[in-house]
Predicted model as a PDB file, atoms N, CA, C, CB and O in Angstrom, pLDDT in the B-factor column:
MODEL        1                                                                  
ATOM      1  N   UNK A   1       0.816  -1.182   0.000  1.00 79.00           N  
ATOM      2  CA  UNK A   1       0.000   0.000   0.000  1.00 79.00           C  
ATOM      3  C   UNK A   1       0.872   1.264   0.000  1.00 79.00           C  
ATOM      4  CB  UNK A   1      -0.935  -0.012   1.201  1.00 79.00           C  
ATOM      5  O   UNK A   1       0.737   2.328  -0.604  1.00 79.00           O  
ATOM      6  N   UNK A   2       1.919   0.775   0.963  1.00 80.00           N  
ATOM      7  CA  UNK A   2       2.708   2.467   0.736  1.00 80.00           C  
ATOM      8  C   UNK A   2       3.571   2.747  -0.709  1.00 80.00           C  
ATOM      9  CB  UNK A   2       4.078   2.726   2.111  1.00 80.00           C  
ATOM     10  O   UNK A   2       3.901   3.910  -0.942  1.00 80.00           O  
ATOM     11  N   UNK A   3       3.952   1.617  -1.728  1.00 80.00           N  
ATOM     12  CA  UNK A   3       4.075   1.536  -2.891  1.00 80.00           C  
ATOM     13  C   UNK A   3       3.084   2.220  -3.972  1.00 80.00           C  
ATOM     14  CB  UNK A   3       4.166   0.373  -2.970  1.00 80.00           C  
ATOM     15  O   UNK A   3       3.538   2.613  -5.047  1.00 80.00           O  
ATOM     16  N   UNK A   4       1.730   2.345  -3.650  1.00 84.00           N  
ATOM     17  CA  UNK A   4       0.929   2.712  -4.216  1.00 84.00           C  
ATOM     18  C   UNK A   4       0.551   4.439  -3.885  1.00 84.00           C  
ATOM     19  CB  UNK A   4       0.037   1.708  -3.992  1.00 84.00           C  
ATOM     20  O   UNK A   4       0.189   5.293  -4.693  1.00 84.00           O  
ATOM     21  N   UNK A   5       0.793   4.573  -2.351  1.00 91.00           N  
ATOM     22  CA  UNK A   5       0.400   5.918  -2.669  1.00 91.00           C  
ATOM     23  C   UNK A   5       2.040   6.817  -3.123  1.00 91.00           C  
ATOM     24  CB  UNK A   5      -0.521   6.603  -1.112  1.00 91.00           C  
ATOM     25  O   UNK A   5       2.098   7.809  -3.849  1.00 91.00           O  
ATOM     26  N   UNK A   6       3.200   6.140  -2.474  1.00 88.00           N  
ATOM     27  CA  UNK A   6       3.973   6.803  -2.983  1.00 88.00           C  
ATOM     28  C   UNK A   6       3.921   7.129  -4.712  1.00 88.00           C  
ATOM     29  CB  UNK A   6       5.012   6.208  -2.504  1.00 88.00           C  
ATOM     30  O   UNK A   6       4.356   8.207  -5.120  1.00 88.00           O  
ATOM     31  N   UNK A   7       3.499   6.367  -5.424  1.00 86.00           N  
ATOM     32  CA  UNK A   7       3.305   6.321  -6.619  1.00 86.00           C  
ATOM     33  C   UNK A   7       2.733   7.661  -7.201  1.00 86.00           C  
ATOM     34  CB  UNK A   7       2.555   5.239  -6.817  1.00 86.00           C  
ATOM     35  O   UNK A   7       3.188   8.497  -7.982  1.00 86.00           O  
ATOM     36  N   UNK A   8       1.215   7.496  -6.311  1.00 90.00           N  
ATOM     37  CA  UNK A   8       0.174   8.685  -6.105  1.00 90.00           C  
ATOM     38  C   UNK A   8       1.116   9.951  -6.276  1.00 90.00           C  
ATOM     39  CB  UNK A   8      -0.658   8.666  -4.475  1.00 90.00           C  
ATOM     40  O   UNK A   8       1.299  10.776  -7.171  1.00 90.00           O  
ATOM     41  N   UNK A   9       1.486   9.790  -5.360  1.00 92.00           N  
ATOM     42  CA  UNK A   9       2.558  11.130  -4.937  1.00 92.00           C  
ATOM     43  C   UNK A   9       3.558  11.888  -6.051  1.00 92.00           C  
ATOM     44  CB  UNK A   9       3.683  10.541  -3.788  1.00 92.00           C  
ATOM     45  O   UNK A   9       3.809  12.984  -6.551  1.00 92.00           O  
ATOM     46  N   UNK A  10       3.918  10.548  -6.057  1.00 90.00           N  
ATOM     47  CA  UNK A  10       5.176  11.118  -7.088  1.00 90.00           C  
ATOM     48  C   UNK A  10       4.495  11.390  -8.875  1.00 90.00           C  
ATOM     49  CB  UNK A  10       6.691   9.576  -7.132  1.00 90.00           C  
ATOM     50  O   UNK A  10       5.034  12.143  -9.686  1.00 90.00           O  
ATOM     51  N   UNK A  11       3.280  10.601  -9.137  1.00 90.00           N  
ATOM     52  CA  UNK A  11       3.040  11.335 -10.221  1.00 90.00           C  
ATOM     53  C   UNK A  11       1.969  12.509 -10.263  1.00 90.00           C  
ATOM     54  CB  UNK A  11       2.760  10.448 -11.108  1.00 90.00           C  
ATOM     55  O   UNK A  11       1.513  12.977 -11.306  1.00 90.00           O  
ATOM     56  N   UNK A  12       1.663  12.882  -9.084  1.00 94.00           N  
ATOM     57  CA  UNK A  12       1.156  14.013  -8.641  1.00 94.00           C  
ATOM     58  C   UNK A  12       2.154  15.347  -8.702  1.00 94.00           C  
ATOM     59  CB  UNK A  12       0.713  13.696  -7.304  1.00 94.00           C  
ATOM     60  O   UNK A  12       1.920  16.493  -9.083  1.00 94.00           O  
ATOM     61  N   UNK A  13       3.276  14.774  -8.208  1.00 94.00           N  
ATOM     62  CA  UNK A  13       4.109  16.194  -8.161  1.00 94.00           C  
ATOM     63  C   UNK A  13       5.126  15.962  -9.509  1.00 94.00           C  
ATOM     64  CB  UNK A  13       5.142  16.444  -6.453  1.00 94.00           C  
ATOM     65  O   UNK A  13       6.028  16.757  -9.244  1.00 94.00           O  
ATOM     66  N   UNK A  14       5.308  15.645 -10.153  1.00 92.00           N  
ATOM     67  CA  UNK A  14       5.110  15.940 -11.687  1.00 92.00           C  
ATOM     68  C   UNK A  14       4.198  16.509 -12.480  1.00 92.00           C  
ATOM     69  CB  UNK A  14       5.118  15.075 -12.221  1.00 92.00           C  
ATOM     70  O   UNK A  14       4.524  17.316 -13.351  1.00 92.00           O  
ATOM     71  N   UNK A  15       2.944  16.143 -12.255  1.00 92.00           N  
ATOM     72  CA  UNK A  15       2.324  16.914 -12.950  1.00 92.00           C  
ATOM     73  C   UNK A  15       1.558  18.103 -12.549  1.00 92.00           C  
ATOM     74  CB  UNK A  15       1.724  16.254 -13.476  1.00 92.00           C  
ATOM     75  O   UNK A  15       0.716  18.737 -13.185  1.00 92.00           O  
ATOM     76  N   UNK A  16       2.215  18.348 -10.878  1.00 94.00           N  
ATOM     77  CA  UNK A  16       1.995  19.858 -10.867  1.00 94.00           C  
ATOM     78  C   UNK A  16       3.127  20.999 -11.194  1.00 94.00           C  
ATOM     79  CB  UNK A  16       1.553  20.134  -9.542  1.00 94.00           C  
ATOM     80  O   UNK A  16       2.868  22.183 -11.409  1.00 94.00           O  
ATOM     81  N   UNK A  17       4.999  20.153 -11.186  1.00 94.00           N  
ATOM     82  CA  UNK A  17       5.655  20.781 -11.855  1.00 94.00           C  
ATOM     83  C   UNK A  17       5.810  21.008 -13.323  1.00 94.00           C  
ATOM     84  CB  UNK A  17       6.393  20.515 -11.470  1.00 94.00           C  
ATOM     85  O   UNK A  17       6.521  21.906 -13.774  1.00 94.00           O  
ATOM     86  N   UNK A  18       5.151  20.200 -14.033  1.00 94.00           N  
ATOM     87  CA  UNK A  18       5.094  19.949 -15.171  1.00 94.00           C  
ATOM     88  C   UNK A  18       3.512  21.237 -16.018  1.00 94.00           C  
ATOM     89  CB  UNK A  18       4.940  18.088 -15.085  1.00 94.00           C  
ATOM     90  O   UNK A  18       3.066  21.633 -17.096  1.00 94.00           O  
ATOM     91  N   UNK A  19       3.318  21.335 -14.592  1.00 94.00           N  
ATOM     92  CA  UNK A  19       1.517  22.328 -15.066  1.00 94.00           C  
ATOM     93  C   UNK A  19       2.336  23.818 -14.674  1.00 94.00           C  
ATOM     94  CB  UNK A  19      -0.588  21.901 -13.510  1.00 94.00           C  
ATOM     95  O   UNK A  19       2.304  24.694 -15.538  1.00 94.00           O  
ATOM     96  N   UNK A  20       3.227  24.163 -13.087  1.00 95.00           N  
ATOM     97  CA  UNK A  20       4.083  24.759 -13.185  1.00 95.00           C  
ATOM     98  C   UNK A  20       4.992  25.622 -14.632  1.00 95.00           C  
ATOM     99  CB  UNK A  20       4.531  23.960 -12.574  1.00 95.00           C  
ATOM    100  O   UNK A  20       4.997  26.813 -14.945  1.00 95.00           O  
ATOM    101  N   UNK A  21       5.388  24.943 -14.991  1.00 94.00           N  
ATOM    102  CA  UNK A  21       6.280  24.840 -16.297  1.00 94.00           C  
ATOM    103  C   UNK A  21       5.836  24.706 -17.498  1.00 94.00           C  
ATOM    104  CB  UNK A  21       7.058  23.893 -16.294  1.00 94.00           C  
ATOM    105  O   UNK A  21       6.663  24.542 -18.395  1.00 94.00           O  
ATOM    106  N   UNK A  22       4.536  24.739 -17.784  1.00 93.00           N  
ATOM    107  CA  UNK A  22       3.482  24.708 -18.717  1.00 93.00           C  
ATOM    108  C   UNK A  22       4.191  23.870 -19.632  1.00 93.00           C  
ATOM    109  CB  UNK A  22       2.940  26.090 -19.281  1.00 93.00           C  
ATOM    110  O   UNK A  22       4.767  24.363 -20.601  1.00 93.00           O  
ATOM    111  N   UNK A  23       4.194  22.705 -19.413  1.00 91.00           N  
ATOM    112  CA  UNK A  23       5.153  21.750 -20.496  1.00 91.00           C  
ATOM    113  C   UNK A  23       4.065  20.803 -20.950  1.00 91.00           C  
ATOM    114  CB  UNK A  23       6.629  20.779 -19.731  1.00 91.00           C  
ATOM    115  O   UNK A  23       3.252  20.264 -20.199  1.00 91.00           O  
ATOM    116  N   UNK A  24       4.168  20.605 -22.761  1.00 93.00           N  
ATOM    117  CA  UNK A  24       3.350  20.315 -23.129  1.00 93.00           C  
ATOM    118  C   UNK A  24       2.840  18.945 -22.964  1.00 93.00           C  
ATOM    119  CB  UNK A  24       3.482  20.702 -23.993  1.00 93.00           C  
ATOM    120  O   UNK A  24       3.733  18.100 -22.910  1.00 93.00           O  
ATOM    121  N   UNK A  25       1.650  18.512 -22.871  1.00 91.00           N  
ATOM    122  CA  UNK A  25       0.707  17.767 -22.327  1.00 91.00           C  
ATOM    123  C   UNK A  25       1.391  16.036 -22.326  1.00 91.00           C  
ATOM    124  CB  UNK A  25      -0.746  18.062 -23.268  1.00 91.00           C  
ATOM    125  O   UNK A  25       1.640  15.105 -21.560  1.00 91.00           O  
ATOM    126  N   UNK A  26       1.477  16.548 -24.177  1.00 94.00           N  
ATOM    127  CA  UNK A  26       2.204  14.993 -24.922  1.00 94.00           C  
ATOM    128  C   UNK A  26       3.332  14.715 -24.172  1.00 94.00           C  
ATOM    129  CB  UNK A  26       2.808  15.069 -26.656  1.00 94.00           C  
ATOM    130  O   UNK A  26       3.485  13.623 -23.624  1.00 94.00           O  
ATOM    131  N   UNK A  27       4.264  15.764 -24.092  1.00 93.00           N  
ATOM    132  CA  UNK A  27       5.287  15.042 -22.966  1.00 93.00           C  
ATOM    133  C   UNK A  27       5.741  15.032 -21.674  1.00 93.00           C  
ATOM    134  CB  UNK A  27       6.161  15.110 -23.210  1.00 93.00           C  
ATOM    135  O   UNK A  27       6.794  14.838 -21.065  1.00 93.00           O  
ATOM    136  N   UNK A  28       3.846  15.487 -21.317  1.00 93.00           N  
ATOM    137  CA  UNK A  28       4.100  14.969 -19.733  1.00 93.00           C  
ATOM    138  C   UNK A  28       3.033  14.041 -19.443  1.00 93.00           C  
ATOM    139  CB  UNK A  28       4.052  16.203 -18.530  1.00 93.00           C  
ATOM    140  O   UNK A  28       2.531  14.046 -18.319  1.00 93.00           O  
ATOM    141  N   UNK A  29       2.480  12.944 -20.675  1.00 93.00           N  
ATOM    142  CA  UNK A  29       2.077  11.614 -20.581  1.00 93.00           C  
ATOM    143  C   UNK A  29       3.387  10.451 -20.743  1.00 93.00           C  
ATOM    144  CB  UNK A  29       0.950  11.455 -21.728  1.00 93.00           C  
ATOM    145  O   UNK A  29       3.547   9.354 -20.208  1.00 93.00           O  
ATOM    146  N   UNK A  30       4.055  11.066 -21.528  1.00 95.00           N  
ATOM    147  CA  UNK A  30       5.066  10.307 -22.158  1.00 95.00           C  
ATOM    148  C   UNK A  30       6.098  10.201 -20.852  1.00 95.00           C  
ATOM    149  CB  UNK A  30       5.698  11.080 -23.616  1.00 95.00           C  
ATOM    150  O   UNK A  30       6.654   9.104 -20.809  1.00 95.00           O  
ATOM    151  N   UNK A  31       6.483  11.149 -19.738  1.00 93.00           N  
ATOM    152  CA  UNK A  31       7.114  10.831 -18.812  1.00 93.00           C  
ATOM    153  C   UNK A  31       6.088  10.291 -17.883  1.00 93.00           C  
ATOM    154  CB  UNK A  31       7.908  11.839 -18.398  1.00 93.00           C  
ATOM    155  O   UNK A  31       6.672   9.591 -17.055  1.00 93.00           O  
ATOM    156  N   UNK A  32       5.056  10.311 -17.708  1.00 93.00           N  
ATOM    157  CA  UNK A  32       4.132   9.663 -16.904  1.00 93.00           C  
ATOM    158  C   UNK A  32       4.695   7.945 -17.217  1.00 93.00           C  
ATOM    159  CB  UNK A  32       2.380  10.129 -17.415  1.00 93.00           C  
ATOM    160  O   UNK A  32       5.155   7.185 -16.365  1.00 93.00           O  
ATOM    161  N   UNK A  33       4.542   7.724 -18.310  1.00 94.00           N  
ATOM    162  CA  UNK A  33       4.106   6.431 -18.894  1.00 94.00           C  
ATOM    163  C   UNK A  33       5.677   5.170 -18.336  1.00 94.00           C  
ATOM    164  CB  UNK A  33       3.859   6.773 -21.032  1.00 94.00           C  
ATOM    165  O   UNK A  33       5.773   4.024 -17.897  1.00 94.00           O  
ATOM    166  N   UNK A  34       6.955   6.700 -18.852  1.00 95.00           N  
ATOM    167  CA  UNK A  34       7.736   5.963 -18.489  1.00 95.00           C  
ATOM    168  C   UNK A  34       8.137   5.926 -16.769  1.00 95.00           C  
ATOM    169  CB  UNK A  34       8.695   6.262 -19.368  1.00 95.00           C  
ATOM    170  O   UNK A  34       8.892   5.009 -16.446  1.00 95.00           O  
ATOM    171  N   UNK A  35       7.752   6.709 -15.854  1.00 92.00           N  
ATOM    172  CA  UNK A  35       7.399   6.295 -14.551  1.00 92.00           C  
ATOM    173  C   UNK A  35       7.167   5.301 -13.979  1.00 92.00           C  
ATOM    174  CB  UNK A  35       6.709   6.655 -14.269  1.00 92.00           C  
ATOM    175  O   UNK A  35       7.696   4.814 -12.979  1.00 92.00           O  
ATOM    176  N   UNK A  36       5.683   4.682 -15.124  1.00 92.00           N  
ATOM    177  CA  UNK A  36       4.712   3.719 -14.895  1.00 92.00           C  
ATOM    178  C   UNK A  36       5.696   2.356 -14.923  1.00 92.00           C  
ATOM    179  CB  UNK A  36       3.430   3.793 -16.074  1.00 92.00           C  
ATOM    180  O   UNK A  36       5.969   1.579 -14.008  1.00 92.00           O  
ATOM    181  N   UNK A  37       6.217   2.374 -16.635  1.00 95.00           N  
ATOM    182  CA  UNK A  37       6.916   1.643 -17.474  1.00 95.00           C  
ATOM    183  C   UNK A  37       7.776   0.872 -16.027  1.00 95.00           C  
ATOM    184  CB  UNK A  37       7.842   2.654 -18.785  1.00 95.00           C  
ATOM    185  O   UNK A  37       7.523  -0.225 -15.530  1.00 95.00           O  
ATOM    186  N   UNK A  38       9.060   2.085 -15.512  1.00 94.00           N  
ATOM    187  CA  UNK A  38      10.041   1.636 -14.783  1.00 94.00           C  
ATOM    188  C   UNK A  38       9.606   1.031 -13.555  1.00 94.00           C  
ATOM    189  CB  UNK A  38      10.898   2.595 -14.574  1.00 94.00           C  
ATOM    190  O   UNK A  38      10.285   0.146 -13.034  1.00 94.00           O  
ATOM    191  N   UNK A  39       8.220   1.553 -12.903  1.00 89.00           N  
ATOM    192  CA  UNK A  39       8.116   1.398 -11.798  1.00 89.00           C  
ATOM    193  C   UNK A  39       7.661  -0.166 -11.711  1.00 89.00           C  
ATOM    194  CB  UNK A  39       7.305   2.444 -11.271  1.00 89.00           C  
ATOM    195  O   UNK A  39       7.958  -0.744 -10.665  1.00 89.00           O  
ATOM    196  N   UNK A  40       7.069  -0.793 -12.565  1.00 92.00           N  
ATOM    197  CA  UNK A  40       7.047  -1.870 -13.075  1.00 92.00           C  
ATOM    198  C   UNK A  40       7.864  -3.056 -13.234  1.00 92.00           C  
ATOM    199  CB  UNK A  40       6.844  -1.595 -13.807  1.00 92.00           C  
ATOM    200  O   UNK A  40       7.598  -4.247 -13.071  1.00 92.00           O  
ATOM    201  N   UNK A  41       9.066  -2.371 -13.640  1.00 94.00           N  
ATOM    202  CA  UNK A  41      10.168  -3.270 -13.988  1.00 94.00           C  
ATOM    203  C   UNK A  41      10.720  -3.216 -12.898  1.00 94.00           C  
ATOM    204  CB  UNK A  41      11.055  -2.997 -15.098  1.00 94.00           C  
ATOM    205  O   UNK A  41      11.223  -4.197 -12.350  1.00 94.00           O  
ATOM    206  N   UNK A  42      10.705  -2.162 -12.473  1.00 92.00           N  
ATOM    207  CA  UNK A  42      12.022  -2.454 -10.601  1.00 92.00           C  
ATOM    208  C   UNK A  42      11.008  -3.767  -9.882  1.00 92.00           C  
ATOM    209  CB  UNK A  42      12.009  -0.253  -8.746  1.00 92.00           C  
ATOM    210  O   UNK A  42      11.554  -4.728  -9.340  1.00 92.00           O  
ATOM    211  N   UNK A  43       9.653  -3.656  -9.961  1.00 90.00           N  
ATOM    212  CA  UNK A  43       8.903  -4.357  -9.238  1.00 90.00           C  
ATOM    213  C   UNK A  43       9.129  -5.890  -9.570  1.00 90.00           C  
ATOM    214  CB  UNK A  43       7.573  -3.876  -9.409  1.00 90.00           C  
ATOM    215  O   UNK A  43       9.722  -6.634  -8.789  1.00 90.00           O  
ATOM    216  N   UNK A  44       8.622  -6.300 -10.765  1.00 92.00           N  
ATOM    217  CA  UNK A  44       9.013  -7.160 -11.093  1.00 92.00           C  
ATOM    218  C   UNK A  44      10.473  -7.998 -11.049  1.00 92.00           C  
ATOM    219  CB  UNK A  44       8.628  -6.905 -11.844  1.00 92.00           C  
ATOM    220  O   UNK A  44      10.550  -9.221 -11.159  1.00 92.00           O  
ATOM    221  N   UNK A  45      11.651  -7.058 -10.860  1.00 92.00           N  
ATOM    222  CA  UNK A  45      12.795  -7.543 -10.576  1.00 92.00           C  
ATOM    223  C   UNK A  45      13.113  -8.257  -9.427  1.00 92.00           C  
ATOM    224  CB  UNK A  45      13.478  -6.718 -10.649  1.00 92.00           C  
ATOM    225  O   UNK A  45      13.630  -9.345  -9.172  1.00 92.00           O  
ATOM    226  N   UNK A  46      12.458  -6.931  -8.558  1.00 89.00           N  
ATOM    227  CA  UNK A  46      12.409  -7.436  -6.739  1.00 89.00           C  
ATOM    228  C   UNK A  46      11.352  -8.918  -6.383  1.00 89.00           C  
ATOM    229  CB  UNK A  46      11.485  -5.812  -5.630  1.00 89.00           C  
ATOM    230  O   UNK A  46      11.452  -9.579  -5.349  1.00 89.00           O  
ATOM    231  N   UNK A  47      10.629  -9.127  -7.215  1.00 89.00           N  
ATOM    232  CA  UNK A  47       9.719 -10.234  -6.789  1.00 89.00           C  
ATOM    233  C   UNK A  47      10.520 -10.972  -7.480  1.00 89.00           C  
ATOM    234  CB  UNK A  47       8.140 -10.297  -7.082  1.00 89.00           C  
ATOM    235  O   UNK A  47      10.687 -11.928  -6.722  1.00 89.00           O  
ATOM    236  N   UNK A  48      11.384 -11.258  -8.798  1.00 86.00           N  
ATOM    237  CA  UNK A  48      12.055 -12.351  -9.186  1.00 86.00           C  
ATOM    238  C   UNK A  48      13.368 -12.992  -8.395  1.00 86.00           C  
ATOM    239  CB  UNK A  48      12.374 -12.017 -10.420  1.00 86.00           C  
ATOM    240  O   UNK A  48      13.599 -14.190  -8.227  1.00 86.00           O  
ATOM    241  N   UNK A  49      14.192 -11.818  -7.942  1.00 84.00           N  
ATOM    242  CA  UNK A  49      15.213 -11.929  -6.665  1.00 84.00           C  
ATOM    243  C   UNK A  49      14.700 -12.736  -5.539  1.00 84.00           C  
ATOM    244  CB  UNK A  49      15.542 -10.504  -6.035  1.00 84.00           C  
ATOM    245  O   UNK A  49      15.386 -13.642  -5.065  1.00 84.00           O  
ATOM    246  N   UNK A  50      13.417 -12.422  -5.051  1.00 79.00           N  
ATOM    247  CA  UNK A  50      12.438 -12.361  -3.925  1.00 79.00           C  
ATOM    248  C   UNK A  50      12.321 -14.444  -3.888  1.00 79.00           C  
ATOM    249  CB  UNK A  50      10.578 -11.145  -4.498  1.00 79.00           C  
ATOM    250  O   UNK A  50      12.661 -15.247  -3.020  1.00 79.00           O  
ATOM    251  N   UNK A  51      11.584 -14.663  -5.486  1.00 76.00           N  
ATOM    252  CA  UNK A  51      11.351 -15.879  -5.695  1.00 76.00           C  
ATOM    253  C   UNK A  51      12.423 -16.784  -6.135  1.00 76.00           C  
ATOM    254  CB  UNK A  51      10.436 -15.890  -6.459  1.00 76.00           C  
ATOM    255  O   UNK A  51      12.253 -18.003  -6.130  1.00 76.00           O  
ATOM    256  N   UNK A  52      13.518 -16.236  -6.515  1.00 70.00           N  
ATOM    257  CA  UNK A  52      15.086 -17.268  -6.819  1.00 70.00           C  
ATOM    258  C   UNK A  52      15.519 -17.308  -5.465  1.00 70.00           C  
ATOM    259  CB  UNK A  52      16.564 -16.519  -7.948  1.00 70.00           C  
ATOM    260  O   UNK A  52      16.036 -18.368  -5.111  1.00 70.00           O  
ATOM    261  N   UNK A  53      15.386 -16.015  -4.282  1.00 73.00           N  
ATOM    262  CA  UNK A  53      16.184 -16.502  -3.043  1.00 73.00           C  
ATOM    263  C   UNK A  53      15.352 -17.654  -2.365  1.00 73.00           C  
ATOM    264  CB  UNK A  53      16.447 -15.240  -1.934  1.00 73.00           C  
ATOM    265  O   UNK A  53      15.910 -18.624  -1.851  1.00 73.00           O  
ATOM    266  N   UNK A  54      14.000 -17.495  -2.393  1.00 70.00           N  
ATOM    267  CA  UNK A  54      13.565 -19.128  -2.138  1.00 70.00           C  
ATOM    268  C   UNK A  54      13.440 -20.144  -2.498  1.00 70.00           C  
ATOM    269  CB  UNK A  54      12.894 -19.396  -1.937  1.00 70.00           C  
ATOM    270  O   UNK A  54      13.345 -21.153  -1.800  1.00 70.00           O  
ATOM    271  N   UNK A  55      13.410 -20.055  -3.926  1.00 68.00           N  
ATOM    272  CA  UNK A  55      14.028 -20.959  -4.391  1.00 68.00           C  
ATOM    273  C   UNK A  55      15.153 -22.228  -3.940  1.00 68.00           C  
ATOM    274  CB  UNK A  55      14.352 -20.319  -5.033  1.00 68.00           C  
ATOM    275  O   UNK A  55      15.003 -23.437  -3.767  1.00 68.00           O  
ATOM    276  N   UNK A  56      16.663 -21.059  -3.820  1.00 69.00           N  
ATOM    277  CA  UNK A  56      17.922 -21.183  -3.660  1.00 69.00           C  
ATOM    278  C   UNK A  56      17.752 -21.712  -1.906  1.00 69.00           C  
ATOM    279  CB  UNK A  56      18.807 -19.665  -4.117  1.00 69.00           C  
ATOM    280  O   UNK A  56      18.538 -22.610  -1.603  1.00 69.00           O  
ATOM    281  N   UNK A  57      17.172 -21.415  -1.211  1.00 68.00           N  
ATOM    282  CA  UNK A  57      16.988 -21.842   0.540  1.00 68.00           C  
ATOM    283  C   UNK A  57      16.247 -23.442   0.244  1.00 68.00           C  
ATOM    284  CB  UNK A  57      15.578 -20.433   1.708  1.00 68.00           C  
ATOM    285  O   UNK A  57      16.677 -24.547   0.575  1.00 68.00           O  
ATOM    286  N   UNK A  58      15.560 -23.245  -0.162  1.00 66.00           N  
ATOM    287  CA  UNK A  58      14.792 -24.797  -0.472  1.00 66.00           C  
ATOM    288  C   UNK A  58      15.493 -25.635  -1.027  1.00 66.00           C  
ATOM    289  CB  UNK A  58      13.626 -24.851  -1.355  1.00 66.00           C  
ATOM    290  O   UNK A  58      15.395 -26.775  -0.574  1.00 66.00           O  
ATOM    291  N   UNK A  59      16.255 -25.456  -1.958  1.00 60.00           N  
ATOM    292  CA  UNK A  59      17.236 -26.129  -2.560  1.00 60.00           C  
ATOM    293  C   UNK A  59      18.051 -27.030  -1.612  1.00 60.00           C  
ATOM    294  CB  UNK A  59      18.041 -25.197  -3.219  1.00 60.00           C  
ATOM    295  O   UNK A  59      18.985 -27.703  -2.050  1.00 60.00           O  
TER     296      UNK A  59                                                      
ENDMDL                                                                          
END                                                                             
């Protein structure tokens, strides 16, 4: 849960610096997306580490 609102957060304050900075729309979906994109992949990394270290104990 705190993964999720930090999330909240952080693409909240992008797109009030980004409304700040009147930067155009298209590429402040396009950094949204890749936010999304990465935040994704770190996740997925940590659950694959997560599931090889038990793996590797069971072994």
């Amino acid at each position: 849960m705190a993964g999720t609102v930090g999330g909240v957060l952080l693409l909240a304050v992008i797109d009030g610096v980004f409304n700040q900075l009147e930067v155009d729309s298209f590429f402040k979906q396009m950094v949204r997306g890749v936010v999304i994109v990465a935040a994704v992949a770190v996740y997925a990394l940590r659950l694959r580490r997560t599931s090889d270290r038990r793996k590797a104990a069971v072994a």
